[in-house]
FINUTI-859555 format. One record per residue: residue number from 1; x, y, z of N, C-alpha, C in turn. Coordinates in nm, 3 decimals. Each point is the difference from the previous one (the first is absolute). Layout:
BEGIN
{num: NUM, n.xx: X, n.yy: Y, n.zz: Z, ca.xx: X, ca.yy: Y, ca.zz: Z, c.xx: X, c.yy: Y, c.zz: Z}
...
END
This chain:
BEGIN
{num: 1, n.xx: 0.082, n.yy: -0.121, n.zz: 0.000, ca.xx: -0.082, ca.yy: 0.121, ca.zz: 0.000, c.xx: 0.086, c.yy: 0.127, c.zz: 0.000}
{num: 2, n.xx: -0.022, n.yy: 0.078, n.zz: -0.018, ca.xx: 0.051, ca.yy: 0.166, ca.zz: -0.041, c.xx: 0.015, c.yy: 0.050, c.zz: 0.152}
{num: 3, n.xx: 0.145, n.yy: 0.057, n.zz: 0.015, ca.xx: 0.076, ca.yy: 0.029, ca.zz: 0.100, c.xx: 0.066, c.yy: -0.081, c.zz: 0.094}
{num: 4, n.xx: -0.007, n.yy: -0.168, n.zz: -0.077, ca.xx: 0.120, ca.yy: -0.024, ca.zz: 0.082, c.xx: 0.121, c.yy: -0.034, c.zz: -0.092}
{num: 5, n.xx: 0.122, n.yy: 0.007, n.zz: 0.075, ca.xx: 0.154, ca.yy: -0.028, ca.zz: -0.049, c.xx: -0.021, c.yy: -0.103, c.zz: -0.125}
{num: 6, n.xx: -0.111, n.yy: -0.133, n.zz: 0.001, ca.xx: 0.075, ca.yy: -0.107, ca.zz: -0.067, c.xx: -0.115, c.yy: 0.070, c.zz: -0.160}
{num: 7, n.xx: -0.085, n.yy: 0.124, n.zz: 0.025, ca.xx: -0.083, ca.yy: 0.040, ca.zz: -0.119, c.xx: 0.076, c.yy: 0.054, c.zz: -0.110}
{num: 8, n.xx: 0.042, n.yy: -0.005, n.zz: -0.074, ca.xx: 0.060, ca.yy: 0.055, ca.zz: -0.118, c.xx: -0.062, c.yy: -0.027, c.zz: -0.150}
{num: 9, n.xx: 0.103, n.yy: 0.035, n.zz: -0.129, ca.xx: -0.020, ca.yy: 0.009, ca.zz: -0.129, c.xx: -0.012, c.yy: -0.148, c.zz: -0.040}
{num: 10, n.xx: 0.051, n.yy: -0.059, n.zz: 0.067, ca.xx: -0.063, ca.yy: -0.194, ca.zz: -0.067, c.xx: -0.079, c.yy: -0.076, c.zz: 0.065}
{num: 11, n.xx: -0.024, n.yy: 0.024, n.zz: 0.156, ca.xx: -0.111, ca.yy: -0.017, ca.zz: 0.083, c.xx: -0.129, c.yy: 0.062, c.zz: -0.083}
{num: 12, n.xx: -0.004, n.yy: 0.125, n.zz: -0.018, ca.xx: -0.130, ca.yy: 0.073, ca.zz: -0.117, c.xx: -0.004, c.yy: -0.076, c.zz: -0.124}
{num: 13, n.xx: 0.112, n.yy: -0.011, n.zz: -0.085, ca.xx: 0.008, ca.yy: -0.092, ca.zz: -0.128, c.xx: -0.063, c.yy: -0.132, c.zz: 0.033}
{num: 14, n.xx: 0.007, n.yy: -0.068, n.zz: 0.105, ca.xx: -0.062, ca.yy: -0.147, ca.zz: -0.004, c.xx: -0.167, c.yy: 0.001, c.zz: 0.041}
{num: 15, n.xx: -0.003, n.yy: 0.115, n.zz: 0.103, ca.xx: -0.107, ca.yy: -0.008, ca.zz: -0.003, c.xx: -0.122, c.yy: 0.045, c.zz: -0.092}
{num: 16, n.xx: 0.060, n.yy: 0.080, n.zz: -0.112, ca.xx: -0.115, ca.yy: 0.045, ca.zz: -0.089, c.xx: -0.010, c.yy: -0.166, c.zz: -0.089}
{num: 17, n.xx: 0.062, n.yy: -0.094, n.zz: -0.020, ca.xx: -0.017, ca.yy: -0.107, ca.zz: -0.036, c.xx: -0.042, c.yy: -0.115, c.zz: 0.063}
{num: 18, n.xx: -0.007, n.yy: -0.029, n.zz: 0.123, ca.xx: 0.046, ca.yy: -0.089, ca.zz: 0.074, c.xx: -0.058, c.yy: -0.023, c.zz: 0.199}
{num: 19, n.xx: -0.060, n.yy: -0.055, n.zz: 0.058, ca.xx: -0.018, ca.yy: 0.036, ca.zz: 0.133, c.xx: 0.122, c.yy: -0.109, c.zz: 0.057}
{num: 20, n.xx: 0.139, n.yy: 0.072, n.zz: 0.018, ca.xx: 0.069, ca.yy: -0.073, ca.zz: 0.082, c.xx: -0.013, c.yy: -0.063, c.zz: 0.128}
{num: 21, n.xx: 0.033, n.yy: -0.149, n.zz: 0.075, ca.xx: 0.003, ca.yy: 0.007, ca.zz: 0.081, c.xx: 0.150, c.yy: -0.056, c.zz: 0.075}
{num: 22, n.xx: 0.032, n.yy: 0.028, n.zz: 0.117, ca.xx: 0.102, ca.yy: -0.100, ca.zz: 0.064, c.xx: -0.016, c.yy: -0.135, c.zz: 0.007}
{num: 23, n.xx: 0.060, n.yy: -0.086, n.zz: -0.046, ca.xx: -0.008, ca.yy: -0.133, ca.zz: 0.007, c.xx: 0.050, c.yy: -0.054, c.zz: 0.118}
{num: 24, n.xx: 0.118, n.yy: -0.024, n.zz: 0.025, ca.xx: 0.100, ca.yy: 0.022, ca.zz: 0.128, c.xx: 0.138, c.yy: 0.046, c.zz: -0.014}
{num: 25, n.xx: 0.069, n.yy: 0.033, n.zz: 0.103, ca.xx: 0.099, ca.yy: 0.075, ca.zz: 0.004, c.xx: 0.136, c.yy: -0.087, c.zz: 0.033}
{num: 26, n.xx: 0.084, n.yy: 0.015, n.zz: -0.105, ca.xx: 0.135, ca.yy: -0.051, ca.zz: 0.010, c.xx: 0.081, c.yy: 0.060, c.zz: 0.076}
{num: 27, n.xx: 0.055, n.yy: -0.051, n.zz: 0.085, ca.xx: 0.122, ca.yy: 0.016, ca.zz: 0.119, c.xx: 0.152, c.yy: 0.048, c.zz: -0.106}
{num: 28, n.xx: 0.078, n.yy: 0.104, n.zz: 0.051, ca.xx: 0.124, ca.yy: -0.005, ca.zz: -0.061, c.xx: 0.054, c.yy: -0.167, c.zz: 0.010}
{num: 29, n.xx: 0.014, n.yy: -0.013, n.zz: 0.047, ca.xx: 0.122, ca.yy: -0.147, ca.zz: 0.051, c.xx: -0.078, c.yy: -0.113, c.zz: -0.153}
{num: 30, n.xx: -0.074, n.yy: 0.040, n.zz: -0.091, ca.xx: -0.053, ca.yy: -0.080, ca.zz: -0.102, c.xx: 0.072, c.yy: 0.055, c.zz: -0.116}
{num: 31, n.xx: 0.108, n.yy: 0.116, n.zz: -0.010, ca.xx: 0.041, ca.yy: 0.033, ca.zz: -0.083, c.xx: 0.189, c.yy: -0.007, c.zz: 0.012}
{num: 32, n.xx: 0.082, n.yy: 0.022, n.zz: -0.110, ca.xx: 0.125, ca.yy: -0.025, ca.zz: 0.041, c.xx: 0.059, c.yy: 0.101, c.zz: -0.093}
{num: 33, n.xx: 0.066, n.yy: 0.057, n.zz: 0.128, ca.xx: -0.005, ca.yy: 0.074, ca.zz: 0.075, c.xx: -0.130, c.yy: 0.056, c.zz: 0.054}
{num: 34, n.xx: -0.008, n.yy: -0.006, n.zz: 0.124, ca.xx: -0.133, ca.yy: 0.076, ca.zz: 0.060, c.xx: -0.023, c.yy: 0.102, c.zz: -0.051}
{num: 35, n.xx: -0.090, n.yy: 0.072, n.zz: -0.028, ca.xx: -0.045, ca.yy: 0.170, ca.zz: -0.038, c.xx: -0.035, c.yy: 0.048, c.zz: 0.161}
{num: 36, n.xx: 0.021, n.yy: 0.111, n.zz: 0.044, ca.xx: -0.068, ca.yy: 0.074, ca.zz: 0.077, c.xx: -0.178, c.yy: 0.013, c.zz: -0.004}
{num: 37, n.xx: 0.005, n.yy: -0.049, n.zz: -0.048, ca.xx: -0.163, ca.yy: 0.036, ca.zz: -0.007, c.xx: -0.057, c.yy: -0.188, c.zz: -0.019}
{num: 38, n.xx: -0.124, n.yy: 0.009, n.zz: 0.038, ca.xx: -0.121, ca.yy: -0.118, ca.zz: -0.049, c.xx: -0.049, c.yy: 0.042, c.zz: -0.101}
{num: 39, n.xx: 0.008, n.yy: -0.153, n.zz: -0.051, ca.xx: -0.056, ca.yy: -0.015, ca.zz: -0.104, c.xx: -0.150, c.yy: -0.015, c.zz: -0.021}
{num: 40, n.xx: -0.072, n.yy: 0.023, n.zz: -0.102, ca.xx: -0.156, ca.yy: -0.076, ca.zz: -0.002, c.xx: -0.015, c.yy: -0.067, c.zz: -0.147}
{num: 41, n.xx: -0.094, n.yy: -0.095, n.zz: 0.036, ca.xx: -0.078, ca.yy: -0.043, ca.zz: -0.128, c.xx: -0.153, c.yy: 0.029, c.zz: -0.049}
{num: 42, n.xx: -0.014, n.yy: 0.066, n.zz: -0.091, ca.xx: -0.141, ca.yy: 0.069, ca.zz: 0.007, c.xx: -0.060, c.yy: -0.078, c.zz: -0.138}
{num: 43, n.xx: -0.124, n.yy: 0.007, n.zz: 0.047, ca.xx: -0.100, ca.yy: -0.065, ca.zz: -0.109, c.xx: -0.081, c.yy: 0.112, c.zz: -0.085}
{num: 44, n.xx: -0.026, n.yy: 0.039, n.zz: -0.100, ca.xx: -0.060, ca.yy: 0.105, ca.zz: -0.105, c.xx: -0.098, c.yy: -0.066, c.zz: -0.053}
{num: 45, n.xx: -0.148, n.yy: 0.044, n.zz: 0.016, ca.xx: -0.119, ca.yy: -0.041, ca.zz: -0.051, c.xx: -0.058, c.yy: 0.067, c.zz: -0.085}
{num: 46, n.xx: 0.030, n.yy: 0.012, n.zz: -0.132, ca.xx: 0.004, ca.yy: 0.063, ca.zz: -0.099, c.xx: -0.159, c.yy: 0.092, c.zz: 0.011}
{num: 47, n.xx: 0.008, n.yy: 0.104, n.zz: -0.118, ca.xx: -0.145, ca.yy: 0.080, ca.zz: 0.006, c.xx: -0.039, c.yy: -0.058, c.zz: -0.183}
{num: 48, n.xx: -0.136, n.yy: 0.029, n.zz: -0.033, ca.xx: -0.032, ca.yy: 0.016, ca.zz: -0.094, c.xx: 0.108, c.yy: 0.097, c.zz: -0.150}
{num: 49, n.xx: -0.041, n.yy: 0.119, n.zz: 0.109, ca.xx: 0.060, ca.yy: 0.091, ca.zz: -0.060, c.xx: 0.097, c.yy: 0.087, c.zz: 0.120}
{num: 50, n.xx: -0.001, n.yy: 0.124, n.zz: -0.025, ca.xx: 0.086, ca.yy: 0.078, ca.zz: 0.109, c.xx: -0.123, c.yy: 0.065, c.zz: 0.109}
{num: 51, n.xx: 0.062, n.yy: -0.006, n.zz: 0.149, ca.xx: -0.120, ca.yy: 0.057, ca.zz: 0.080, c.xx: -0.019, c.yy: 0.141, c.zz: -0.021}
{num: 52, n.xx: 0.029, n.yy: 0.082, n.zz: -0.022, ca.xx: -0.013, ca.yy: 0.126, ca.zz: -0.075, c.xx: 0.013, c.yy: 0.035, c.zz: -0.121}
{num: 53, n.xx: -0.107, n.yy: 0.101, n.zz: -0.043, ca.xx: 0.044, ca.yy: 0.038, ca.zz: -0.126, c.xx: 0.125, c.yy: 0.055, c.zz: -0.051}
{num: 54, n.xx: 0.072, n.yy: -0.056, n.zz: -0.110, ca.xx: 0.124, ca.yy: 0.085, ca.zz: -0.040, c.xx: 0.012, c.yy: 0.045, c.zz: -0.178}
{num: 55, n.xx: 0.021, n.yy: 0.131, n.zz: 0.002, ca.xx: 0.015, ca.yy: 0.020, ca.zz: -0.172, c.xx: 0.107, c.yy: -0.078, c.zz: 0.007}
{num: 56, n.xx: 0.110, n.yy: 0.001, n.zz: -0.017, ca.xx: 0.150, ca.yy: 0.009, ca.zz: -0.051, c.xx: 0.103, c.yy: -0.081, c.zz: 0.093}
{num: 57, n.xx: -0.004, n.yy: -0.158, n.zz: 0.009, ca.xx: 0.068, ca.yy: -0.048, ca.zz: 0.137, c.xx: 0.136, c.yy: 0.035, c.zz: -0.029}
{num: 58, n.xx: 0.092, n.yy: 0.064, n.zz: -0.123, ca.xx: 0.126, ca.yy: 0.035, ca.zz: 0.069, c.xx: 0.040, c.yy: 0.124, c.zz: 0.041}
{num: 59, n.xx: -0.082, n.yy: 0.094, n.zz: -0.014, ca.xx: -0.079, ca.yy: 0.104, ca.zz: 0.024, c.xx: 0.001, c.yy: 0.000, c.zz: 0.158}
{num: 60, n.xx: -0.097, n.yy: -0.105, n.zz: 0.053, ca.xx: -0.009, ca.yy: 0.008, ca.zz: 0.140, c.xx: 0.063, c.yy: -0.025, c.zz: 0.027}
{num: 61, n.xx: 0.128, n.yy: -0.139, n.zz: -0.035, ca.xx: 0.090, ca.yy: -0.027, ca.zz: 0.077, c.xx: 0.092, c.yy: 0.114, c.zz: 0.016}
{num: 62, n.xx: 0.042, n.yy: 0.129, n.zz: -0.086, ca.xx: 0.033, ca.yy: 0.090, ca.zz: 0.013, c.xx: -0.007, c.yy: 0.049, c.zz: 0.116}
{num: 63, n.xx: -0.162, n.yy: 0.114, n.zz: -0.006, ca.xx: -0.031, ca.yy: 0.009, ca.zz: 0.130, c.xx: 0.047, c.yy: -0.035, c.zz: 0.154}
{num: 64, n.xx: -0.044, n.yy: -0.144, n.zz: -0.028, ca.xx: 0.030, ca.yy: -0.099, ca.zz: 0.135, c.xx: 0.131, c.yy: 0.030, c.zz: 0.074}
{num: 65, n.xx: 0.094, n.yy: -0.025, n.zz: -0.133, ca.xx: 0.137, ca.yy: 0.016, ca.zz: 0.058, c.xx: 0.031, c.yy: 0.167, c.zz: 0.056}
{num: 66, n.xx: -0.077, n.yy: 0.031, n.zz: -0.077, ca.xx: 0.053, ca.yy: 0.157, ca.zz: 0.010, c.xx: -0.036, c.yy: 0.041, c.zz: 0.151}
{num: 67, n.xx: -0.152, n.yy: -0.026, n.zz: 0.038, ca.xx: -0.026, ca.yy: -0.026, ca.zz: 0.182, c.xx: 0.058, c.yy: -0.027, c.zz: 0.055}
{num: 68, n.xx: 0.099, n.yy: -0.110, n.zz: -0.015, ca.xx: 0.041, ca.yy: -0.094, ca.zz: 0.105, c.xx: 0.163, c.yy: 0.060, c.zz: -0.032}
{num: 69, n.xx: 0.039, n.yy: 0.030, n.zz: -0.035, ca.xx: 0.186, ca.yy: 0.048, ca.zz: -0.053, c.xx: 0.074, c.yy: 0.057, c.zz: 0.133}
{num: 70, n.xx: -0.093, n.yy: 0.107, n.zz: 0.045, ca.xx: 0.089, ca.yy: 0.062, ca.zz: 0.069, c.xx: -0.122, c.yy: 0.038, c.zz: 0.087}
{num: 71, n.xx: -0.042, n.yy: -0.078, n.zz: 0.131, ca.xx: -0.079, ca.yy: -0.049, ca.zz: 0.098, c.xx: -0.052, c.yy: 0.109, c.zz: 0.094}
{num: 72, n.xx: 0.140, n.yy: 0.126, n.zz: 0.029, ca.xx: -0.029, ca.yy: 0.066, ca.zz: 0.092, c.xx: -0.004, c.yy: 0.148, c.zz: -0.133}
{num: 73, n.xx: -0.073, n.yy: -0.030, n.zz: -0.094, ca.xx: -0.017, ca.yy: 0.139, ca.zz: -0.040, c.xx: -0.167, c.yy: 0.011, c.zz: -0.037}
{num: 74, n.xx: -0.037, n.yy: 0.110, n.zz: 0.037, ca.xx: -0.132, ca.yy: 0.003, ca.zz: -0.084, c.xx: -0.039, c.yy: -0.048, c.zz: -0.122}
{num: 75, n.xx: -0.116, n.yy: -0.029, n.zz: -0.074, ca.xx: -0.025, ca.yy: -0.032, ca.zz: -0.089, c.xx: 0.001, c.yy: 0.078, c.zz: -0.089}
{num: 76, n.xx: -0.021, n.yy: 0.128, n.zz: 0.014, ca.xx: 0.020, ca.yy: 0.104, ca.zz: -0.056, c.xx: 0.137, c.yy: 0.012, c.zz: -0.066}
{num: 77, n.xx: 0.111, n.yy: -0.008, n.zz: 0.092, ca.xx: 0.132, ca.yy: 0.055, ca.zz: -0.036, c.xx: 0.030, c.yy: -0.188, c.zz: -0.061}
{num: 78, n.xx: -0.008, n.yy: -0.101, n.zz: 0.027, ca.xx: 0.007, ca.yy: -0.126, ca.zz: -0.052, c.xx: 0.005, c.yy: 0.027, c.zz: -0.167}
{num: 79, n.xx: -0.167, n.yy: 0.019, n.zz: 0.004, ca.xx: -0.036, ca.yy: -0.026, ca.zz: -0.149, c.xx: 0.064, c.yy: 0.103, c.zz: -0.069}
{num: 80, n.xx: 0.029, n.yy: 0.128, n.zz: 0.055, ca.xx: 0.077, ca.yy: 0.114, ca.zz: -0.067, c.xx: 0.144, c.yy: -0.033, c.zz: -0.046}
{num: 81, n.xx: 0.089, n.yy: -0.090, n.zz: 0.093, ca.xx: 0.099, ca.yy: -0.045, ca.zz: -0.026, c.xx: -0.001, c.yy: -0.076, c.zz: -0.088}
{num: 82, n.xx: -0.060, n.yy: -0.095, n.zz: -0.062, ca.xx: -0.044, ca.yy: -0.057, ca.zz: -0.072, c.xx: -0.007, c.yy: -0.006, c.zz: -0.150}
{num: 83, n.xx: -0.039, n.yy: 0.120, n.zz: 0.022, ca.xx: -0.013, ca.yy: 0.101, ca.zz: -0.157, c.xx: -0.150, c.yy: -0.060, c.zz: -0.065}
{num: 84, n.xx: -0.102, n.yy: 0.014, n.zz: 0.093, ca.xx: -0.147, ca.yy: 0.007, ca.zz: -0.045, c.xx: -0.040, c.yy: 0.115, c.zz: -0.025}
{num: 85, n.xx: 0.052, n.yy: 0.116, n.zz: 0.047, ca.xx: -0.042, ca.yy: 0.118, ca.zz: -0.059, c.xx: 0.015, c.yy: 0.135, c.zz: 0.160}
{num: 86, n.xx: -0.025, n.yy: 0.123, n.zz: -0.077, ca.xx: 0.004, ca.yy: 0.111, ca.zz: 0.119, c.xx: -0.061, c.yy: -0.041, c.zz: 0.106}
{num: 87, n.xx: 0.033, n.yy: 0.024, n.zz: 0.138, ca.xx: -0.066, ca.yy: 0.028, ca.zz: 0.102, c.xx: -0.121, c.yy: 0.035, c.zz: -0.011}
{num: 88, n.xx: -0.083, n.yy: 0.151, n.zz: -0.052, ca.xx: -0.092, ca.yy: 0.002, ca.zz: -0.033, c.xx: -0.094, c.yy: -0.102, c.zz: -0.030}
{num: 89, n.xx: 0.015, n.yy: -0.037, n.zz: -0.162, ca.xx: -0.090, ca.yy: -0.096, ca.zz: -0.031, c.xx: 0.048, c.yy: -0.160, c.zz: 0.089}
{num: 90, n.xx: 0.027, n.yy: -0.001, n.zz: 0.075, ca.xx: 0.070, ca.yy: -0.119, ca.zz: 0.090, c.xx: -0.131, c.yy: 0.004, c.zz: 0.018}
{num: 91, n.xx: -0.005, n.yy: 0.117, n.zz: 0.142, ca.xx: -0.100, ca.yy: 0.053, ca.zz: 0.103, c.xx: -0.126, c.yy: -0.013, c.zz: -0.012}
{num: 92, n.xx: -0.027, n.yy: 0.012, n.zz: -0.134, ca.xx: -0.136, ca.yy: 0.042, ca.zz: -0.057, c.xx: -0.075, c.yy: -0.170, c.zz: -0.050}
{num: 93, n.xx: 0.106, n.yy: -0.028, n.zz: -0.065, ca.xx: -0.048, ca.yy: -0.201, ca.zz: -0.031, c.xx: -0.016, c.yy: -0.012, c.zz: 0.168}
{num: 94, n.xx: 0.079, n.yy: -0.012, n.zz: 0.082, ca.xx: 0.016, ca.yy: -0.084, ca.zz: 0.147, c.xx: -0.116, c.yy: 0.038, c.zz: 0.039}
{num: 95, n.xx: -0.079, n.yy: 0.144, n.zz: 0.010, ca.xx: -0.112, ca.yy: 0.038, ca.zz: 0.099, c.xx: -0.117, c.yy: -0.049, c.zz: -0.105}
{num: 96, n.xx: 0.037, n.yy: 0.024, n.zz: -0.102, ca.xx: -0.105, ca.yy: -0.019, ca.zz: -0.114, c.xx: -0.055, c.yy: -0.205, c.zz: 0.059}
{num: 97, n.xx: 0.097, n.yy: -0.078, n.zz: 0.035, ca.xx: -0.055, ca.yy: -0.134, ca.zz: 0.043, c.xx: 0.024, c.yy: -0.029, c.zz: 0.108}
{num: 98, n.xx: -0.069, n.yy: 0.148, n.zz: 0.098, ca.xx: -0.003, ca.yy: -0.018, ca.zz: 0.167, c.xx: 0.136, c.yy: -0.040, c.zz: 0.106}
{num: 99, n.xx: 0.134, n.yy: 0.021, n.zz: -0.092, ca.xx: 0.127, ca.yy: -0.067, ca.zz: 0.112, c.xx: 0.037, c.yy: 0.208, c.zz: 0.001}
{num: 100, n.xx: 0.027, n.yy: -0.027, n.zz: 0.131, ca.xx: 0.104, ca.yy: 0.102, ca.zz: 0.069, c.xx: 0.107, c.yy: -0.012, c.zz: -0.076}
{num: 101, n.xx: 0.096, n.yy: 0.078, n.zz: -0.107, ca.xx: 0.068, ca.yy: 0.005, ca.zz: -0.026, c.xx: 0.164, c.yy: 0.018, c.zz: 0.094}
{num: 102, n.xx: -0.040, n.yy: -0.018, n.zz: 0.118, ca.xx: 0.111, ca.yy: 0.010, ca.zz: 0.162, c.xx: 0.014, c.yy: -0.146, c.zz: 0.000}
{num: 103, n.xx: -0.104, n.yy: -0.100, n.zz: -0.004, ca.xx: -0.010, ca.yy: -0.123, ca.zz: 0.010, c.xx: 0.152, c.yy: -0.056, c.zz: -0.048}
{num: 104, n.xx: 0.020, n.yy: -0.117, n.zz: 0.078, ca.xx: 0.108, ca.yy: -0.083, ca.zz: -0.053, c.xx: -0.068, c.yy: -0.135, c.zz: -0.108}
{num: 105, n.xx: 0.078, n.yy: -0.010, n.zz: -0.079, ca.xx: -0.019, ca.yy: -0.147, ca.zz: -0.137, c.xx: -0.082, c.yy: -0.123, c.zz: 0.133}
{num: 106, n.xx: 0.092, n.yy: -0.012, n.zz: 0.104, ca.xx: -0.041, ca.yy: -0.112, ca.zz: 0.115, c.xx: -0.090, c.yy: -0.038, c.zz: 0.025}
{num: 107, n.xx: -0.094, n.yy: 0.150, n.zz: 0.019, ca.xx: -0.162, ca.yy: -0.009, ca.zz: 0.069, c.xx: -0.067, c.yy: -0.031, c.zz: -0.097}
{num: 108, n.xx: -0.004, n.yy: -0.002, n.zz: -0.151, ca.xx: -0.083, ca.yy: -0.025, ca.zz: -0.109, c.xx: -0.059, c.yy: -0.097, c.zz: 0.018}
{num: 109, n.xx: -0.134, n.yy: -0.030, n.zz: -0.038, ca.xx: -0.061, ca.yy: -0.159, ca.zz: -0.004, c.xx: 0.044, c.yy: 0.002, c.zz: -0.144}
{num: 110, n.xx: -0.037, n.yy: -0.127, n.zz: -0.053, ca.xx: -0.004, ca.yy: -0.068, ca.zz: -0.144, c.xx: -0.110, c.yy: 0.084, c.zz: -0.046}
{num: 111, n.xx: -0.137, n.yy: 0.001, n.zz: 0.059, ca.xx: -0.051, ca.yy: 0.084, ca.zz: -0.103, c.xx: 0.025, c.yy: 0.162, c.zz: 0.024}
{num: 112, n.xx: 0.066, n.yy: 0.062, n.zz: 0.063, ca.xx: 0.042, ca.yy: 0.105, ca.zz: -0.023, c.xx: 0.111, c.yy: 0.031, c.zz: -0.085}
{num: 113, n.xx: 0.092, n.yy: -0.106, n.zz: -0.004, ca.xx: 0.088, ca.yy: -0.021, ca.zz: -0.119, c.xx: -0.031, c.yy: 0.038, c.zz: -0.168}
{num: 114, n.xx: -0.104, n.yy: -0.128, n.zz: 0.034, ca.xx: -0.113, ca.yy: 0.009, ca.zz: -0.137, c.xx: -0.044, c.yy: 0.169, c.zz: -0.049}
{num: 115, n.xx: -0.053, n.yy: 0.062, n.zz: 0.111, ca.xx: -0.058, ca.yy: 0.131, ca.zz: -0.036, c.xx: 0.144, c.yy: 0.104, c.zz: -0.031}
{num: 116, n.xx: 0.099, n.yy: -0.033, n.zz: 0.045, ca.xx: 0.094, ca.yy: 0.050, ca.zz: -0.032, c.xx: 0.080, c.yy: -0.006, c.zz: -0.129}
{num: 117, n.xx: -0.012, n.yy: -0.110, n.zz: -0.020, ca.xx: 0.050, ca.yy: -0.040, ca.zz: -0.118, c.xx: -0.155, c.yy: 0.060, c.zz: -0.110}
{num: 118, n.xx: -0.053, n.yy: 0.021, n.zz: -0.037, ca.xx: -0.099, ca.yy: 0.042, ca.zz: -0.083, c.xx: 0.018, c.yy: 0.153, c.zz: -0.024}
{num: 119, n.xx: -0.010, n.yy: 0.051, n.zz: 0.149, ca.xx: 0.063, ca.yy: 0.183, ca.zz: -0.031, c.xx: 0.084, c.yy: 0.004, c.zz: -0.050}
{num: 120, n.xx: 0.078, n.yy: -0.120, n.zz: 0.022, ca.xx: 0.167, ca.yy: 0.098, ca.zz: -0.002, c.xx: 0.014, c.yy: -0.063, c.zz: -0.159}
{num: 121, n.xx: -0.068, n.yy: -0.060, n.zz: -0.057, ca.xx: 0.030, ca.yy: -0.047, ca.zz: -0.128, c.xx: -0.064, c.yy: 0.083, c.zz: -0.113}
{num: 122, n.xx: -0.089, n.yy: 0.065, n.zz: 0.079, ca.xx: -0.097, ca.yy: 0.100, ca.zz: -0.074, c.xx: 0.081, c.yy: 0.175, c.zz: 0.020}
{num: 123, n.xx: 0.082, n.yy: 0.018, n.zz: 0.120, ca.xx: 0.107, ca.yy: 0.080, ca.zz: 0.038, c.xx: 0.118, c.yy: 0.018, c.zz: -0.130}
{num: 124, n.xx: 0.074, n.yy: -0.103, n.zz: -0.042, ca.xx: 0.107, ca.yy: -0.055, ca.zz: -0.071, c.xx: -0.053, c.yy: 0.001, c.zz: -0.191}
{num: 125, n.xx: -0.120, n.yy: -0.022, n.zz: 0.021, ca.xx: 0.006, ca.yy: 0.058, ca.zz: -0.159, c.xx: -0.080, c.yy: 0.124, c.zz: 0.012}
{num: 126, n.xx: -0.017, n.yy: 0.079, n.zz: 0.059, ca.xx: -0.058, ca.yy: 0.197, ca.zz: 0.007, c.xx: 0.197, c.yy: 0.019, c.zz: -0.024}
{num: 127, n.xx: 0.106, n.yy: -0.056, n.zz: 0.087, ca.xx: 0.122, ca.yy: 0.067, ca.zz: -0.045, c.xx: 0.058, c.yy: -0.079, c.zz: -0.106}
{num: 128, n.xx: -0.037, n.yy: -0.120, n.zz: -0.028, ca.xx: 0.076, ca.yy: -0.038, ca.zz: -0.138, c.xx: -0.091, c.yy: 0.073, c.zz: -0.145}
{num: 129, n.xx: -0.128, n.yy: 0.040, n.zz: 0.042, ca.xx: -0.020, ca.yy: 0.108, ca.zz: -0.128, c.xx: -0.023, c.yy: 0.127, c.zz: 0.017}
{num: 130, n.xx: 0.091, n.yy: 0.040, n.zz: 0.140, ca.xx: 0.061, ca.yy: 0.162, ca.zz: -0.055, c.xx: 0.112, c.yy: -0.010, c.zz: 0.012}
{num: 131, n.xx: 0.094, n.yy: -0.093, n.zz: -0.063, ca.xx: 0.130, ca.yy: -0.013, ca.zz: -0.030, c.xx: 0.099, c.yy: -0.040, c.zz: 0.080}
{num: 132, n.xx: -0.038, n.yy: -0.007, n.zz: 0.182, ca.xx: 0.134, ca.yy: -0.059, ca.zz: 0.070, c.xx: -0.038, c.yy: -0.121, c.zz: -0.019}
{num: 133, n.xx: 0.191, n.yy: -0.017, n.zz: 0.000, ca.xx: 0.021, ca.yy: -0.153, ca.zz: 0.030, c.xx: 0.006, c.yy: -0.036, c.zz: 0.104}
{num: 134, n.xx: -0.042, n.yy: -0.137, n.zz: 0.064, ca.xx: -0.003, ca.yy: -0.057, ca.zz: 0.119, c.xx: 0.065, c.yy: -0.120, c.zz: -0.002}
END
């Protein structure tokens, strides 16, 4: 779920396909050399289609990553880094599909993703046909 540590850009990627679950969890001492960390085995129960609507899935995966990149920055200054376009029209897609543009990529649900990805794709060609490149 959205705001914790293990939520990120491929945690979101599986789930617009997929309802993951934990299967059980592998102990380091099963690997050689141990890893610092446990392992898991997860089971994926496929969807029909995707649980949200998406124009453009590399498009969103764009997006996605672009949220999740750099964790402790706004979404605002994220997607700006990014090169999705001015601040301005950032601001105006983000409020235009109800997110606080202060918000971090973290707190997003999947379908807020979704609504994000639709502005911001509708954002990206208003500046690819008045001439910037992105």
């Amino acid at each position: 779920p959205p705001g914790r540590k293990s939520y990120g850009a491929l945690s979101v990627l599986c789930q617009l396909w997929a309802d993951p679950k934990v299967v059980m969890y592998v102990p380091p001492g099963a690997f050689w050399p141990p890893p610092e960390v446990e392992g898991a085995v997860v089971r994926f129960e496929l969807f029909e289609g995707s649980r949200v609507p998406v124009k453009d899935l590399s498009f969103f995966r764009r997006v996605v990553q672009a949220c999740f990149l750099h964790r402790r920055k706004t979404l605002l200054n994220s997607l700006s880094s990014a090169g999705f376009g001015p601040k301005e029209r950032l601001k105006e897609a983000l409020e235009g599909c109800g997110i606080d543009p202060r918000r971090r990529g973290e707190t997003l649900s999947l379908e807020e993703l979704g609504k994000l990805e639709e502005a911001l794709s509708c954002t990206v060609q208003e500046e690819v046909s008045h001439g910037l490149s992105l």
